[in-house]
Structure formats: structure tokens, C-alpha cells
C-alpha positions, 0 to 999 in steps of 0.5 A: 174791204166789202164796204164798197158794196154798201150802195148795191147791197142798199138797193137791193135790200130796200124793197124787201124792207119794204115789204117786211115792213108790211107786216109790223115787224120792228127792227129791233125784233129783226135784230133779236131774231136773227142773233138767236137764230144764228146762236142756235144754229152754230151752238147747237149744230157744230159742237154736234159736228154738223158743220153744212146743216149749221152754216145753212141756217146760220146763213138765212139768219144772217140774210135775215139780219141784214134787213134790220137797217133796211126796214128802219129807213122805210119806216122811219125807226132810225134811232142809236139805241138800234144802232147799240142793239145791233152792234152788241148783237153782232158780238153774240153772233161772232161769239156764239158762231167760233164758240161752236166751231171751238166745241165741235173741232174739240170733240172731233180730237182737233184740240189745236185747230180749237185753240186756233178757233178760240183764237179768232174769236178774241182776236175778233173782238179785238179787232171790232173794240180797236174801231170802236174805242178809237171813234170814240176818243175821236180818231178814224179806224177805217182799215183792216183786211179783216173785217167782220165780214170778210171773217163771217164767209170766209169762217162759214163758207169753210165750215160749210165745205168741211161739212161736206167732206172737203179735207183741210178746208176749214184749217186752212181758213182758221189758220188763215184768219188768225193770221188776218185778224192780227194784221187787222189788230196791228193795222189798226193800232198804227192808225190810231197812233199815227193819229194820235202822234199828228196831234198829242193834244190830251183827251179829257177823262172819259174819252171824247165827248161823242159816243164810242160807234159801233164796229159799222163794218166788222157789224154787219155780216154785212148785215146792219152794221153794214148798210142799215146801221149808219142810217139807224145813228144819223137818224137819232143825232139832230140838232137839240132845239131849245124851247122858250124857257131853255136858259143860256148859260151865265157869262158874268159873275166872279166864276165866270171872269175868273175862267175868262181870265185864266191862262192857257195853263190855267184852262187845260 
């Protein structure tokens, strides 16, 4: 739902991108940086029950992060290895940010709404590994009200506001993205099985032959996954030149006329 602000937010952070990029920070540092940042605030902060301090610095590693794709566009850094990075990232920070959330609710003697945080957290990354394993067997899995995002405030801004004093806040939010996230699941499921009734042809072994992407909007918070991370895989994915010496594949040969030669049947 927060993709419609890629354009804006692009703008916006391109020259602080610039400027970061000034001092010779790569993206994959800034990537790494603000995954152990967001980690240490949320493990080491919630379970403590300081759930305001935890969100703040949370938050400003998570403004940090964001500028990872923007600094691998002014600087040319664009590769898929840095799309995998931050993709993976984004799964330690989801983890680590409701894994604190869990272990503080649990000391606090809320075992139940634990259990709901627990919840968000599985049901998170199955939300994010629906997209990603459906991109790569070659489906689209656009949908979802849920998305990473929109998970990321709504789970920090509660958590904040309960560190304030603020009663049933963050209950209520836990409750309600538990709820999202299974519609998530449910809305990409009929997606991709609507796409795959429209067109049964069988998938080889191993899935299509482009590579699984990244959850590119449950990434972000909305941090590369949500603007710098699509810059960073189209960057690495041009053309394979072939050189002088490149040789084609053979066309004749007993191998060859007997594959041409094969029926449908045959050949599938």
C-alpha cells in the first residue's frame, strides 16, 4: 500500500545519498549497520520493557537503512548480491524487532499477547517467502494490505505509545496484524493460484530460470526494499556479451537431429 510513495520518497532521499556517499560508506556497510542497529535496539530494549526508548532507535536505524539503495544509485554500487543482502537483512530485522516485542510482553506476565507477537513474526515471513518463492517460478504477487512496511509502523509506532503509558495500544495492534498478515497470506495464495490455474504449463525442476526476488515491499521499512532495492537488481542483470572466442552451441550432430526431431511428447 506504501509503494505509491517510492517516487517521493526517491527524491527525497537522493541527495542525502549523495552526501553520505561523500564519506565512502558502501551500501552494503549501511545495509549491515543498520540491521545491527535495529537488532540491539529491539533485543536489548524490549525485553527490558522499555518499549519508547527501543522504538527510538530502532526508528533512526531504520531512517539509516533506508539510504542503502540511494547511495548505491549516485555511486554506481548497484549489484543483486546487494539486493540478497538487504533482502536477507530485512528478515533479521522483522525477527529481531517482534522477537523483542515476544520476550518483553512475556516478562511483563502477558503470555497471550506473546503468543499473538510470536504470531506476527511466522506470519511475516510468510507473507514475505509467499512473494518471493512465487517471483521465482515466474508468477506476480503484487497484493497484500499488509506488507512489510505498513507492519514495521504500525508494530513500532504501538510499541512506542505503550512505552508511554498509552493502555491497549500495542494489543490492539498486535491483534490487528495478526489479522492483516493472514489476509496477506490468504490474498497472496489466491494470486498465485489464480495465475497458476490461467496457465497449468509445468515448471521444471528447481523453479523458473530467473532468480527468487526479494520481498522488494515487505523489505523496506520502506527502506531499500522500498526504493533502492529494485535499482541495486536492475543495475547487475544486462546483457552477458559474448567475446571472440565465445562458441555457439552445435546445431548438427545425431544429438542434435534426434532432439529436433522429437514430438511434443518427447521434448516435455
Amino acid at each position: 500500500m506504501l509503494n505509491k510513495l517510492r517516487p517521493a520518497l526517491g527524491r527525497v532521499l537522493t541527495p542525502i545519498g549523495q552526501a553520505v556517499a561523500r564519506t565512502g560508506v558502501s551500501p552494503n556497510a549501511i545495509t549491515i549497520i543498520g540491521t545491527a542497529g535495529v537488532a540491539a535496539g529491539a533485543l536489548v530494549l524490549f525485553p527490558r520493557g522499555e518499549f519508547f526508548w527501543g522504538t527510538m532507535v530502532i526508528t533512526a536505524f531504520v531512517l539509516f537503512d533506508m539510504l542503502d539503495g540511494a547511495v548505491a544509485r549516485v555511486t554506481g554500487k548497484i549489484s543483486r548480491f546487494g539486493a540478497f543482502l538487504d533482502s536477507t537483512m530485512d528478515r533479521v530485522a522483522d525477527a529481531a524487532i517482534f522477537s523483542g516485542l515476544m520476550i518483553g510482553l512475556y516478562r511483563d506476565g502477558q503470555e497471550a499477547l506473546a503468543a499473538v507477537a510470536l504470531y506476527c513474526l511466522v506470519s511475516g515471513v510468510v507473507v514475505s517467502y509467499a512473494k518471493a518463492r512465487a517471483e521465482g517460478l515466474g508468477y506476480t504477487c503484487d497484493v497484500g494490505i499488509a506488507e512489510r512496511a505498513e507492519r514495521l509502523i504500525v508494530a513500532l509506532v504501538a510499541a512506542g505509545f505503550s512505552g508511554l503509558g498509552v493502555p491497549f495500544v500495542l494489543a490492539v495492534a498486535l491483534w490487528a496484524l495478526a489479522a492483516l498478515s493472514t489476509v496477506t497470506v490468504g490474498q497472496r495464495f489466491a494470486a498465485v493460484y489464480a495465475q497458476a490455474k490461467a496457465d497449468p504449463a509445468p515448471v521444471p525442476p528447481g523453479g523458473a530460470p530467473a532468480p527468487p526476488a526479494a520481498d522488494r515491499t515487505d523489505g523496506g521499512a520502506p527502506g531499500r526494499g522500498g526504493v533502492g532495492r529494485d535499482d541495486r537488481e536492475r543495475g547487475a542483470n544486462g546483457p552477458e556479451a559474448k567475446g571472440p572466442g565465445a562458441k555457439s552451441p552445435k546445431t548438427n550432430g545425431p544429438g542434435a537431429r534426434a532432439a529436433a526431431n522429437a514430438g511434443p511428447e518427447r521434448r516435455r
